[in-house]
N, CA, C and O atoms as a GROMACS GRO file, in nm:
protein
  244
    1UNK      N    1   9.364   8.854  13.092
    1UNK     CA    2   9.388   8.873  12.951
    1UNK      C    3   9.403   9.022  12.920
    1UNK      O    4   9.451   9.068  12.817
    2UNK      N    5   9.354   9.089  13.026
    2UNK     CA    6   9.361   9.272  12.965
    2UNK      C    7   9.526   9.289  13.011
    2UNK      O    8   9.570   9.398  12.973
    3UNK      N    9   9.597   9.230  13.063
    3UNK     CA   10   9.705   9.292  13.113
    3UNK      C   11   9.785   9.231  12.963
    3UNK      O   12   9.899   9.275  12.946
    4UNK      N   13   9.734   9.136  12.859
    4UNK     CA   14   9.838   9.086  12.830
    4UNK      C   15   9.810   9.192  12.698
    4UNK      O   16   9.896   9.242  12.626
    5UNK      N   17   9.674   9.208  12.690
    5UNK     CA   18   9.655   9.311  12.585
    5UNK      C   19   9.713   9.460  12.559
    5UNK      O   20   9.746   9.520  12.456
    6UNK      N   21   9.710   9.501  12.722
    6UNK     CA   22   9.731   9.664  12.691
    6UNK      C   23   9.912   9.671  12.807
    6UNK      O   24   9.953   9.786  12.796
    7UNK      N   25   9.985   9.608  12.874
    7UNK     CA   26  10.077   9.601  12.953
    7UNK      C   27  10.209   9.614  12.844
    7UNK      O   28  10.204   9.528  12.755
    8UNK      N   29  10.307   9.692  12.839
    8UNK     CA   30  10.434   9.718  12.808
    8UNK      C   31  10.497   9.565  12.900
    8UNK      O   32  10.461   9.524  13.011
    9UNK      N   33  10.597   9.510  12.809
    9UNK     CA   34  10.653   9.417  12.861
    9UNK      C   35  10.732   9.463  12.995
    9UNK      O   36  10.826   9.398  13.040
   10UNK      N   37  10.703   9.534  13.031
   10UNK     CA   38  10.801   9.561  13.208
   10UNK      C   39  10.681   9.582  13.273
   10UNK      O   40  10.687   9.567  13.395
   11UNK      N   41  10.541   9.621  13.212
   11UNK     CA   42  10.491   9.576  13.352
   11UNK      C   43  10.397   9.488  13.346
   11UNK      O   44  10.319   9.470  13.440
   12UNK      N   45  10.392   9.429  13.246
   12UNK     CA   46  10.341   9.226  13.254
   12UNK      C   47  10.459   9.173  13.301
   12UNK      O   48  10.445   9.058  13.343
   13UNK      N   49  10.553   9.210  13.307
   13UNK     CA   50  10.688   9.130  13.379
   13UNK      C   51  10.633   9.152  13.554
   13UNK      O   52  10.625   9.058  13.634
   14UNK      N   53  10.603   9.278  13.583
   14UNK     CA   54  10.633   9.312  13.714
   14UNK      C   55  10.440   9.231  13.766
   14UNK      O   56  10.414   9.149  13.853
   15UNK      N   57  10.390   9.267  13.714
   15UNK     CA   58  10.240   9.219  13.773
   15UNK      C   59  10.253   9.031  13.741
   15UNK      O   60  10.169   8.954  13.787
   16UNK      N   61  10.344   8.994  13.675
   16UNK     CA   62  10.350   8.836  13.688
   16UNK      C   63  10.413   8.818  13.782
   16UNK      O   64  10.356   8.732  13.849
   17UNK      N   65  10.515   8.856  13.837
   17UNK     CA   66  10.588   8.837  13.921
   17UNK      C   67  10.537   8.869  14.056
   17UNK      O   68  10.567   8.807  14.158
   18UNK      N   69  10.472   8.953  14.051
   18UNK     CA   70  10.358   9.006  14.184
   18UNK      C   71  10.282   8.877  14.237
   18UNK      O   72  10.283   8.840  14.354
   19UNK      N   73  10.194   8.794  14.098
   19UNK     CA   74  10.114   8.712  14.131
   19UNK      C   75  10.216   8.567  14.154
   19UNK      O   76  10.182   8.480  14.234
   20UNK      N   77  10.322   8.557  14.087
   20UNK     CA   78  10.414   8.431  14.132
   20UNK      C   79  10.447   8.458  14.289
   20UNK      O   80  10.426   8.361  14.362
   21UNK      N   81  10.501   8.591  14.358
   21UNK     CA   82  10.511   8.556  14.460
   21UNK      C   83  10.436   8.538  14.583
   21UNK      O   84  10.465   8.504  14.698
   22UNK      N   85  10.291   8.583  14.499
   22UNK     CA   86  10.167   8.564  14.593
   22UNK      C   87  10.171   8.392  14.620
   22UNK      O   88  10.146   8.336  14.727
   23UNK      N   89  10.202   8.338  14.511
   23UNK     CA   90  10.119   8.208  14.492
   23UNK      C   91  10.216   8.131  14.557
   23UNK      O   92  10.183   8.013  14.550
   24UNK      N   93  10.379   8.153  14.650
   24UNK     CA   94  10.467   8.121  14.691
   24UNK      C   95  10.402   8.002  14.813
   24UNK      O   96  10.289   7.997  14.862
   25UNK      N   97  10.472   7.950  14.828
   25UNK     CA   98  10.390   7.812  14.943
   25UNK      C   99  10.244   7.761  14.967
   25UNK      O  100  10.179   7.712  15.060
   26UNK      N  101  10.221   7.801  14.817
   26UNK     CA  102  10.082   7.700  14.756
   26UNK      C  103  10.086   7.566  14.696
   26UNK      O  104   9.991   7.488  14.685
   27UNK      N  105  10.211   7.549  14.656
   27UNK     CA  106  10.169   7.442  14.626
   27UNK      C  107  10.226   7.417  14.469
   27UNK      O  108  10.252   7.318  14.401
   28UNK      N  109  10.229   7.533  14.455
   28UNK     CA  110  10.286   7.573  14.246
   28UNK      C  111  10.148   7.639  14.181
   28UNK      O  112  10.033   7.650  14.223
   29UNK      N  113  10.209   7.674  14.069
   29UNK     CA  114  10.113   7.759  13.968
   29UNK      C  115  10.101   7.697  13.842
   29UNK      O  116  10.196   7.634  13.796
   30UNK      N  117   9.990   7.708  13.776
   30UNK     CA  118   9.995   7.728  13.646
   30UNK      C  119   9.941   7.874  13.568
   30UNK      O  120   9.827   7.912  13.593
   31UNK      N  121  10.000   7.929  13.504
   31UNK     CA  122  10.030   8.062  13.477
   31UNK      C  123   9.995   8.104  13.344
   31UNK      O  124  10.098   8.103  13.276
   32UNK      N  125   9.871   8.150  13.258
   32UNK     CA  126   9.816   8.160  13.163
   32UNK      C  127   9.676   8.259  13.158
   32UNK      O  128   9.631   8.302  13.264
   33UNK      N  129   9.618   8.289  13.045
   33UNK     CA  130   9.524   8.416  13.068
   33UNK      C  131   9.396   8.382  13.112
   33UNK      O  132   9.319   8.477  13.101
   34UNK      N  133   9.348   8.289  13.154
   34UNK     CA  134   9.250   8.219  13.178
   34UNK      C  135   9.120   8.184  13.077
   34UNK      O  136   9.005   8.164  13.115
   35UNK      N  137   9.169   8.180  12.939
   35UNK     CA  138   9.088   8.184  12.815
   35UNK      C  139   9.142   8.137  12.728
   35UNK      O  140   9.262   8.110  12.723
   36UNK      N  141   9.030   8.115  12.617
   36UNK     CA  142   9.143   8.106  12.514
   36UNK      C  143   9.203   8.216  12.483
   36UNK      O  144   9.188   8.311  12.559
   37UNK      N  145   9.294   8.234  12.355
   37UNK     CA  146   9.373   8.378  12.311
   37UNK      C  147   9.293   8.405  12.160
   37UNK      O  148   9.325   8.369  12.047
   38UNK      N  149   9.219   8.456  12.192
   38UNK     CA  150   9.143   8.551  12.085
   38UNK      C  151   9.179   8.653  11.975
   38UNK      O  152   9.271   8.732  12.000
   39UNK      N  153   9.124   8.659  11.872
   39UNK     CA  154   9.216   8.707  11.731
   39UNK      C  155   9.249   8.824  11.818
   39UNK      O  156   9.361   8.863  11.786
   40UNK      N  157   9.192   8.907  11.930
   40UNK     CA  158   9.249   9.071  11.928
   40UNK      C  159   9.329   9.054  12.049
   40UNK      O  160   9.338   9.159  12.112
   41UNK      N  161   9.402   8.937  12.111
   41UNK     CA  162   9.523   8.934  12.184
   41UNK      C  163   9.623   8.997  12.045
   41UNK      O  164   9.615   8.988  11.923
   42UNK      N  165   9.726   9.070  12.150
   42UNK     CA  166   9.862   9.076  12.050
   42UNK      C  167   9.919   8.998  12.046
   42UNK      O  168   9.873   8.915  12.125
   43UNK      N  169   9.996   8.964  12.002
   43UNK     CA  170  10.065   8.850  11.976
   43UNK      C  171  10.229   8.882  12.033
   43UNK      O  172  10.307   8.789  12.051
   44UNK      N  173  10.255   8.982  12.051
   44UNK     CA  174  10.330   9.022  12.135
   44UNK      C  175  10.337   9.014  12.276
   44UNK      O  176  10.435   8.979  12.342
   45UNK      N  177  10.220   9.050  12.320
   45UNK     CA  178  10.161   9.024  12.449
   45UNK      C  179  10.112   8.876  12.524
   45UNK      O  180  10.098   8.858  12.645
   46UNK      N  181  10.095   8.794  12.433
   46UNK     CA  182  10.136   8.715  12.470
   46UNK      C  183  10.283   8.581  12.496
   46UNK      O  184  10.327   8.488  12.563
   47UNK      N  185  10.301   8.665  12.386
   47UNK     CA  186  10.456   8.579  12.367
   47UNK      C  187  10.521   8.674  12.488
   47UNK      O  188  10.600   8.610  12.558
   48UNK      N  189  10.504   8.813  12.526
   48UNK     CA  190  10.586   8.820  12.627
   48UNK      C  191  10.595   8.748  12.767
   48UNK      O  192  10.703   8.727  12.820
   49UNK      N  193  10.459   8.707  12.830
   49UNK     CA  194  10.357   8.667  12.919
   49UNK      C  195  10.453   8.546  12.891
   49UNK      O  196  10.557   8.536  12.956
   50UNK      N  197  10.424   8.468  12.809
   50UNK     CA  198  10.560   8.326  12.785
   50UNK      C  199  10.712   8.312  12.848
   50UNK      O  200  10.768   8.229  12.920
   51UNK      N  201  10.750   8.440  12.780
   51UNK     CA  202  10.884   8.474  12.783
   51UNK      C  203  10.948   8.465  12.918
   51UNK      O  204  11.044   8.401  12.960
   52UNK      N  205  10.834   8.580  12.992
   52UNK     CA  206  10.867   8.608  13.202
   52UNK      C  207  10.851   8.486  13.233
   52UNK      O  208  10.932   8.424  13.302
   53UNK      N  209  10.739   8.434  13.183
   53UNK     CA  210  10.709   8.278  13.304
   53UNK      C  211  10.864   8.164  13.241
   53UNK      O  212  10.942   8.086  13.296
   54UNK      N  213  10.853   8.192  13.166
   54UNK     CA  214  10.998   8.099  13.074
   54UNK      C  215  11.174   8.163  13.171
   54UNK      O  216  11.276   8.100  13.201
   55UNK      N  217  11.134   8.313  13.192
   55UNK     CA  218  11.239   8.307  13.248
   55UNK      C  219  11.268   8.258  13.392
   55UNK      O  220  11.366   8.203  13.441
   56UNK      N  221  11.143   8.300  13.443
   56UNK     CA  222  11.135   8.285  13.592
   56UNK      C  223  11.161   8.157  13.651
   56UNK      O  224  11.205   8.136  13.764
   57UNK      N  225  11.106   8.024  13.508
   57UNK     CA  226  11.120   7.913  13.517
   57UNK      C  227  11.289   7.903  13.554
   57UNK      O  228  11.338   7.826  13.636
   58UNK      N  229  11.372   8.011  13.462
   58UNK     CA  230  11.512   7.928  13.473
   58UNK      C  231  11.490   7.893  13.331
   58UNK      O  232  11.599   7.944  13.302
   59UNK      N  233  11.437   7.843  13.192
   59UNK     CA  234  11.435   7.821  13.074
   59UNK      C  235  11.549   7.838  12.958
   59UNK      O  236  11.569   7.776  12.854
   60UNK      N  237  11.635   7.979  13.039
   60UNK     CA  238  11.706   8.010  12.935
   60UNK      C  239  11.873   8.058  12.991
   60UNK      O  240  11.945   8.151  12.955
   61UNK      N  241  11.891   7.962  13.082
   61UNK     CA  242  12.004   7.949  13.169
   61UNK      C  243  12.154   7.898  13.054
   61UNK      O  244  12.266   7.880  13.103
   0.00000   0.00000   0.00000
């Protein structure tokens, strides 16, 4: 959750993508802050965190 708080969208892009390709021939991921999202998440920060995993999915092809 701190990355989604204080991370510029390029490098919550790049540290998601770090941990997607860790998690490569596991089996799959589910990909979220491990909490709930608390009034002092940004709301930016998390909608970006959405956005990467949305693209990475392929979502917006």
């Amino acid at each position: 959750m701190d990355m989604v708080c204080h991370c510029s969208k390029q490098e919550l892009k790049e540290y998601i993508l770090d941990i997607v390709a860790k998690s490569k021939g596991h089996g799959g991921f589910a990909f979220g802050t491990g909490n709930s999202i608390p009034d002092y998440v940004p709301t930016e920060g998390y909608l970006n965190m959405i956005e990467v995993i949305r693209e990475y999915r392929g979502d917006f092809k």
